[in-house]
C-alpha positions as CSV (number, residue, x, y, z in Angstrom):
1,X,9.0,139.1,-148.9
2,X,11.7,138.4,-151.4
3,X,13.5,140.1,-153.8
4,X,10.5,139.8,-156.6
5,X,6.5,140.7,-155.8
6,X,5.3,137.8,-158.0
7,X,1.3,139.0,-158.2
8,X,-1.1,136.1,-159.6
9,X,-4.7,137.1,-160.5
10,X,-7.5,135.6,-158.6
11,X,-10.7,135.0,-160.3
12,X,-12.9,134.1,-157.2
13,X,-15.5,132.2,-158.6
14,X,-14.6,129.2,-157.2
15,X,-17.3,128.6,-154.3
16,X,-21.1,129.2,-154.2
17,X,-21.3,131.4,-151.4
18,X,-22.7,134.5,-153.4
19,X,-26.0,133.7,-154.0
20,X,-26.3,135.9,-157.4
21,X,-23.8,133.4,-158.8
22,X,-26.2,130.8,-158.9
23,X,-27.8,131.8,-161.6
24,X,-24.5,130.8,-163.4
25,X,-23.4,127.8,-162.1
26,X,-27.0,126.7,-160.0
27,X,-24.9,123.0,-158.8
28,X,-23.6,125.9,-156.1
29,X,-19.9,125.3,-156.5
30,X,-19.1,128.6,-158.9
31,X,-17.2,128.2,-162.0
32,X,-16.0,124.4,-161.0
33,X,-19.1,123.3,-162.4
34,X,-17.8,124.1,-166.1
35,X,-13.9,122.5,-165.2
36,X,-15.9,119.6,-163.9
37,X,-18.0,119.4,-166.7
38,X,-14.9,120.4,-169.5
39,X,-14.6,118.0,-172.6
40,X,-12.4,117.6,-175.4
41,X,-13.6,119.4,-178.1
42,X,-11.4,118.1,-181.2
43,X,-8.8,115.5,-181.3
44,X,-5.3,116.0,-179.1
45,X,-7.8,118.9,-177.1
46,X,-5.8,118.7,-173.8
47,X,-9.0,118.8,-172.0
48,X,-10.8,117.6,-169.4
49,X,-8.2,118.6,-166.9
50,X,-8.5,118.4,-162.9
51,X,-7.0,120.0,-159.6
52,X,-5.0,117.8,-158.0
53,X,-6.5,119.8,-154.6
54,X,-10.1,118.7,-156.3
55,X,-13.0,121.1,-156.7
56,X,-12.0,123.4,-153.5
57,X,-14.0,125.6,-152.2
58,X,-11.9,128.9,-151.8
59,X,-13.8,131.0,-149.8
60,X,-12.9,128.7,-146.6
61,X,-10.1,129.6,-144.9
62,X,-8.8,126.1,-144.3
63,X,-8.4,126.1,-148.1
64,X,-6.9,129.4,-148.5
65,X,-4.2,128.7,-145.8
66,X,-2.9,125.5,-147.8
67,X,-3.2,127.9,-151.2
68,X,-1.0,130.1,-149.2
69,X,1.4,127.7,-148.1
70,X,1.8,126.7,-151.8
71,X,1.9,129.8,-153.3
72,X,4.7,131.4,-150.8
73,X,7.0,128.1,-151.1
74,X,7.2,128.2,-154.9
75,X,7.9,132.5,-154.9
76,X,4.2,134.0,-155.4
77,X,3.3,136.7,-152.6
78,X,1.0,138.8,-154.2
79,X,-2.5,137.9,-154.9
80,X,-4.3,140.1,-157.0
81,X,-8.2,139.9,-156.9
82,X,-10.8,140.4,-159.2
83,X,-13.2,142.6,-157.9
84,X,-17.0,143.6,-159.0
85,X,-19.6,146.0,-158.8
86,X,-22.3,145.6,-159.7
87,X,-26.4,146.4,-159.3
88,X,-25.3,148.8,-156.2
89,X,-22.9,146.3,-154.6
90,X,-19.9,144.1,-154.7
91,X,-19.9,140.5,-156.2
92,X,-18.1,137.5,-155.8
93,X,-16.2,139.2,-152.4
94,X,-16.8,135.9,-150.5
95,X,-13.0,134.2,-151.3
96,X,-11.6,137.5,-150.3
97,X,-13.4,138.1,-147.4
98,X,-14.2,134.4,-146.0
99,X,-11.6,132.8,-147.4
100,X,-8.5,134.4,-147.6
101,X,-8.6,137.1,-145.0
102,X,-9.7,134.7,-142.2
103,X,-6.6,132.2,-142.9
104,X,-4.0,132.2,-140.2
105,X,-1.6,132.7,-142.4
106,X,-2.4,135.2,-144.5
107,X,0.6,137.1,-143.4
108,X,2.4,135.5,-145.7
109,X,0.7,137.0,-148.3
110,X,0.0,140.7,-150.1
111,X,-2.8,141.2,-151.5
112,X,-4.4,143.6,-153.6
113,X,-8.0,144.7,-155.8
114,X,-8.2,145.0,-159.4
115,X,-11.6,146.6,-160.5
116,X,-13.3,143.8,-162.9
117,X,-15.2,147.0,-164.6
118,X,-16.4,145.1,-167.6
119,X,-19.7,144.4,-168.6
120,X,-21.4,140.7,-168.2
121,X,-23.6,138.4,-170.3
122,X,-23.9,135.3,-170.3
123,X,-20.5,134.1,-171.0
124,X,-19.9,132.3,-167.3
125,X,-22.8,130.3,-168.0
126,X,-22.2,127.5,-170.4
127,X,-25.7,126.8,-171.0
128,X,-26.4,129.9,-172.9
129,X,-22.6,131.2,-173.2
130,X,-23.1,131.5,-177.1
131,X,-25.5,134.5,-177.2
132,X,-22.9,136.8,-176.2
133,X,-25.1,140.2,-177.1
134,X,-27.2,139.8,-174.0
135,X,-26.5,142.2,-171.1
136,X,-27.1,141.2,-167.0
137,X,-24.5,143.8,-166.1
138,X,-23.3,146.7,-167.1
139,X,-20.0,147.6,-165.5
140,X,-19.6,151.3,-166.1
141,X,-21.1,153.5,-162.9
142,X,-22.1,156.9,-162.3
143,X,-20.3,159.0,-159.7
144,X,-22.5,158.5,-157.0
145,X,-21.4,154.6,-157.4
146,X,-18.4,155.1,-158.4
147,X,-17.7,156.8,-155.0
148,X,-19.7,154.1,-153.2
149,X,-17.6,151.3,-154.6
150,X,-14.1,153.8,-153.7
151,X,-15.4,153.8,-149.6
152,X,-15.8,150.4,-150.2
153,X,-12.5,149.5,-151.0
154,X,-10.6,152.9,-148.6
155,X,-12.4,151.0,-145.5
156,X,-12.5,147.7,-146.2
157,X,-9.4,146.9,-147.9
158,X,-7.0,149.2,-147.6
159,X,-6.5,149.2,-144.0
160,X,-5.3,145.8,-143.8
161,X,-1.9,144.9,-142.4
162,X,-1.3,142.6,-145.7
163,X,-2.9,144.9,-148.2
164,X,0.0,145.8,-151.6
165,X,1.1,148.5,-151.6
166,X,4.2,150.3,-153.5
167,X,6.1,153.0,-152.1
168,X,3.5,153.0,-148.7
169,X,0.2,153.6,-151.6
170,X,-2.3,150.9,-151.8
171,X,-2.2,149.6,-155.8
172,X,-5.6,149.9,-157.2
173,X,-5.8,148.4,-160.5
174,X,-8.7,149.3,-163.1
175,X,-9.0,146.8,-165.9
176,X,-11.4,148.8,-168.4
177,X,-10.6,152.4,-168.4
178,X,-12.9,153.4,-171.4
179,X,-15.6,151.6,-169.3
180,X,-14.7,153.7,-166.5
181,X,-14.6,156.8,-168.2
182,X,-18.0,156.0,-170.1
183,X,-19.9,155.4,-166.8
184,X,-18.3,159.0,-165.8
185,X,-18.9,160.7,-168.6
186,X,-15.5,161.4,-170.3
187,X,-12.1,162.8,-169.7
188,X,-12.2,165.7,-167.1
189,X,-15.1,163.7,-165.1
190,X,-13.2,160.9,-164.7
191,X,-10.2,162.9,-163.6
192,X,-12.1,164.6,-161.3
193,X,-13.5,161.3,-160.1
194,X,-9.8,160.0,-159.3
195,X,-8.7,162.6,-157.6
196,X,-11.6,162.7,-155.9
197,X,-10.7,159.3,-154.6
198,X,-7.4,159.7,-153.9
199,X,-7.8,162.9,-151.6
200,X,-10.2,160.1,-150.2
201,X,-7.1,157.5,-149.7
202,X,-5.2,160.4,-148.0
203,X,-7.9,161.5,-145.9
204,X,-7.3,157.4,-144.2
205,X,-4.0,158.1,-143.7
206,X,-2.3,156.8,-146.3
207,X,0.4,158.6,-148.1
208,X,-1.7,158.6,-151.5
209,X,-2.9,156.4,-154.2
210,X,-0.9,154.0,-156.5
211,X,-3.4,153.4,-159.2
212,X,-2.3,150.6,-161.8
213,X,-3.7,150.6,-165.1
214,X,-4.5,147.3,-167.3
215,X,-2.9,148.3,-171.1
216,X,-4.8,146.3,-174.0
217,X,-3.1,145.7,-177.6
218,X,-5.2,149.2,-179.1
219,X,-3.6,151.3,-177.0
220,X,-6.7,151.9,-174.9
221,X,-8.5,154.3,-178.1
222,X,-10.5,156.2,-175.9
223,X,-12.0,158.1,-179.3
224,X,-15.1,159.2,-178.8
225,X,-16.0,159.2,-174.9
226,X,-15.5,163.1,-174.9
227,X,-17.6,164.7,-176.4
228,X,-16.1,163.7,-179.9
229,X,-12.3,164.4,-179.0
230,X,-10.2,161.9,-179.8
231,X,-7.3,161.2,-177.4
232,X,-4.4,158.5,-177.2
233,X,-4.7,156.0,-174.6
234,X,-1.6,157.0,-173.2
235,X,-1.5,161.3,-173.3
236,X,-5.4,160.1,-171.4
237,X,-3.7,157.6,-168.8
238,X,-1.0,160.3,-167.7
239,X,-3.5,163.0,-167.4
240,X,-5.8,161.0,-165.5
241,X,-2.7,160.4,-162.8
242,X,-2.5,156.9,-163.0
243,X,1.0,155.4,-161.1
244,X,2.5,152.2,-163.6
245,X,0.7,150.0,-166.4
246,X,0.9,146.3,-166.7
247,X,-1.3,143.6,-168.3
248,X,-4.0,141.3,-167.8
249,X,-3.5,138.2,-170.6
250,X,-1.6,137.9,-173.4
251,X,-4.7,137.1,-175.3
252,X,-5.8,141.1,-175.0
253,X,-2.4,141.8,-177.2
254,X,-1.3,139.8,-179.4
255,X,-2.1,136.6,-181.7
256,X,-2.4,133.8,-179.1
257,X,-3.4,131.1,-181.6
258,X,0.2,129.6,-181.7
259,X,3.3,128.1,-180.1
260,X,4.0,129.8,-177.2
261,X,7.7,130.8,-178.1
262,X,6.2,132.5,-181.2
263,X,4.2,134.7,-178.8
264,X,6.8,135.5,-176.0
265,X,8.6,137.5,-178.8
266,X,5.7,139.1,-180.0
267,X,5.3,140.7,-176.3
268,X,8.8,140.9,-175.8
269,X,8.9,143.9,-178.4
270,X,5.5,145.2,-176.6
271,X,7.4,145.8,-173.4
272,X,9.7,147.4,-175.1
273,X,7.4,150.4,-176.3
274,X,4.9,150.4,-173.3
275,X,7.5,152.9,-171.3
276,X,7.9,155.3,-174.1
277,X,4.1,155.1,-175.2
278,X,2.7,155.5,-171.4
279,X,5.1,157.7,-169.7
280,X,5.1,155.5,-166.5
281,X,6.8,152.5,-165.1
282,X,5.6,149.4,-166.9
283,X,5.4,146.1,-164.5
284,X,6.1,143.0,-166.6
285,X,3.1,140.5,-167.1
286,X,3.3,136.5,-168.2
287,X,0.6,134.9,-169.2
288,X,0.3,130.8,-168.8
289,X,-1.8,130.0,-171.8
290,X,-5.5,130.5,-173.0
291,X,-8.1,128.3,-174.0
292,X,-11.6,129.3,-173.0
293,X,-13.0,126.1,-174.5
294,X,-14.4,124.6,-171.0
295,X,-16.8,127.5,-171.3
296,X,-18.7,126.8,-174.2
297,X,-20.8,123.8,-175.6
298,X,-19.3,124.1,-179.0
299,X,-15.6,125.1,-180.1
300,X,-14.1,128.2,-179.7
301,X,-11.1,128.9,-182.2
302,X,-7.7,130.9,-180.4
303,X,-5.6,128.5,-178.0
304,X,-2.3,128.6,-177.5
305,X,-0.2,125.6,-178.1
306,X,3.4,124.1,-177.0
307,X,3.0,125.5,-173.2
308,X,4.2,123.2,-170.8
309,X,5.9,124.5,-168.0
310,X,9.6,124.5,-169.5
311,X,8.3,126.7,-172.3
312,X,6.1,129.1,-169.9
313,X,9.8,129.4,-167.7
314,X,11.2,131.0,-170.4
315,X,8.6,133.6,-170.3
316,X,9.1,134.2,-166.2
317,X,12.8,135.0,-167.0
318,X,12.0,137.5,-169.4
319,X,9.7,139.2,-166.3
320,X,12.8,138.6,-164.0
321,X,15.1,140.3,-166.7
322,X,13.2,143.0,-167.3
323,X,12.8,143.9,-163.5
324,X,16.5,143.5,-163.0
325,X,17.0,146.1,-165.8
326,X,14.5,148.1,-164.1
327,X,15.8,148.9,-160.9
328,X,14.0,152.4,-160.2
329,X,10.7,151.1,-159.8
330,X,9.4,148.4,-157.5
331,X,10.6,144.7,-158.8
332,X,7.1,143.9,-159.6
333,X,5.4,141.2,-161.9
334,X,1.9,140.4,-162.8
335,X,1.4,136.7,-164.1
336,X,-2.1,135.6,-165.6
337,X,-3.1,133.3,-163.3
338,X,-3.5,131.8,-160.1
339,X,-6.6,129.9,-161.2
340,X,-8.3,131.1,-164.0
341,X,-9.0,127.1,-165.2
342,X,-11.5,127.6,-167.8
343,X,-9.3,130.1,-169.6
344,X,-6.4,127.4,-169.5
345,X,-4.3,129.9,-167.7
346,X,-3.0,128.6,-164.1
347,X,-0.5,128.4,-161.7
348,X,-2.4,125.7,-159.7
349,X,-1.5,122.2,-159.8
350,X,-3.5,119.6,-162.1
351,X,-3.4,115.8,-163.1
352,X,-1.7,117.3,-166.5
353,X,1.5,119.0,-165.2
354,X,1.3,118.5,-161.7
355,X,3.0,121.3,-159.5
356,X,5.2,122.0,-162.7
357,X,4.1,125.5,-163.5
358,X,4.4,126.6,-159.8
359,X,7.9,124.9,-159.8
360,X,9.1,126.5,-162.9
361,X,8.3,130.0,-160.8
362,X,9.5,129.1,-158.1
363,X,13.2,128.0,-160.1
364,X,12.8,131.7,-161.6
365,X,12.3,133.8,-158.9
366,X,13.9,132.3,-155.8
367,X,16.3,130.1,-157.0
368,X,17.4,131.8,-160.1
């Protein structure tokens, strides 16, 4: 697939087809309905912005192969999706399942799951997005879900001829692990839990379980989840067996509200300490930007400024660099994201930049 796996997050809120998300966005065309309806919110705001493919539904395959074909010319081959649980059941599966894995050429493609575990209010719905304190879902389970949502993903997922994985083990990613561990009920439960579900993965004939961790700026304190102890977030993460660490946004670790050169050298000295404070292979991750503005009726401080594509290139050779010195674990990168428009962090084209982030990665990892 090329000497890099280039993995873009997929936030697949971009069609209607799961009925529970119309409560969010009721014009039934998912999150679009907040890009379409974006506004500047000060002067020199660079929003509204557009997709150049327009307001896409991408839970049709038709869409998902051109997505595809775009995504594998310009060097990313690794989608990773965000995935939920929630009430019982999955949520927003429908530009997994409809879209992507019905397009005829989603050989070209890996993909993989990360566990959206967090809890929801009412922050995807611009209409009452300010009262953040209000709880729809909680997204720490039991055991007897937790397993549920495992068999899921073993049966559904795994199996499939383009599923991720690294060293023959499908990646499994978990974004909050001290919302995992609090719907389990602490440290040995939730190690029991995981091995639990990786005797599960083995049991389907797979070799075992490569479960990715998402690392936050605190070190993932799990103080207090128990019974009292207090543990560092990365003594917990090797006991637990996790496989490598990465992140999810820059915005989770370091001050964001700035030029973007100013904040590539903050996480430049990150990387450097995740190995020695984790134990475990560390996969580099680049973030585009962040600006959660489109979101919310009134103006939301913390954007970060001086991103265009030249300056977010710069960031994509520090991922290549840092694989290339890495060459005992798999040449892996996480970038933050595919489409994640009302965050201001995407790869996809838009009447601002054009295809100019998606060249710039392309420039880096196949024909740097």
């Amino acid at each position: 697939m090329g000497k890099y796996d280039v993995a873009a997050y997929v936030w697949p809120a971009y069609t209607g087809r799961d009925k529970r998300s119309l409560m969010f966005w009721p014009e039934g065309m998912g999150e679009w309905q907040s890009v379409k309806n974006a506004v500047a919110k000060f002067p020199g705001h660079e929003w509204p912005r557009k997709p150049l493919w327009g307001y896409v539904d991408e839970a049709d395959p038709a869409v998902m192969e051109m997505e595809i074909e775009a995504a594998a010319e310009h060097g990313v081959n690794v989608f990773i999706y965000d995935w939920y649980w929630f009430d019982g059941m999955p949520y927003l599966e429908n530009c997994l399942n409809d879209g992507f894995l019905k397009a005829k050429n989603r050989d070209k493609m890996k993909f993989y799951l990360m566990w959206a575990n967090h809890d929801v209010n009412y922050t995807w719905d611009i209409r009452l997005s300010w009262e953040q304190d209000c709880l729809i879902w909680k997204g720490a389970v039991n055991r007897e879900e937790f397993e549920n949502a495992c068999r899921r993903v073993i049966t559904q997922y795994f199996g499939e001829s383009n599923y991720y994985r690294i060293d023959g083990k499908p990646v499994f990613q978990i974004y909050e692990l001290a919302n995992l561990m609090k719907g389990l009920g602490g440290l040995e439960k939730t190690k029991d839990a995981l091995e639990w579900f990786r005797e599960e993965t083995k049991k389907a004939g797979f070799p075992d379980l490569y479960l990715l961790l998402t690392a936050y700026g605190d070190t993932d304190n799990l103080s207090g989840l128990d019974n009292g102890k207090t543990i560092k977030g990365g003594d917990a993460v090797s006991y637990l067996g996790f496989s490598g660490v990465t992140h999810y946004q820059f915005a989770h670790i370091a001050d964001i509200d700035r030029d973007y050169e100013e904040i590539l050298a903050d996480v430049k000295e990150i990387w450097k300490g995740m190995e020695k404070e984790y134990g475990l292979p560390y996969y580099p991750h680049i973030s585009v930007g962040w600006d959660n503005n489109p979101r919310f009726n009134g103006f939301r401080p913390g954007i970060v400024k001086n991103n265009p594509p030249e300056e977010v290139k710069k960031g994509f050779v520090m991922a290549r660099e840092y694989a290339d010195s890495h060459p005992g674990q798999a040449p892996f990168v996480t970038v933050n994201s595919w489409n994640e428009w009302t965050e201001t962090s995407y790869l996809e084209p838009d009447d601002r930049y054009g295809y100019g982030y998606l060249e710039a990665l392309r420039e880096v990892f196949m024909d740097g």
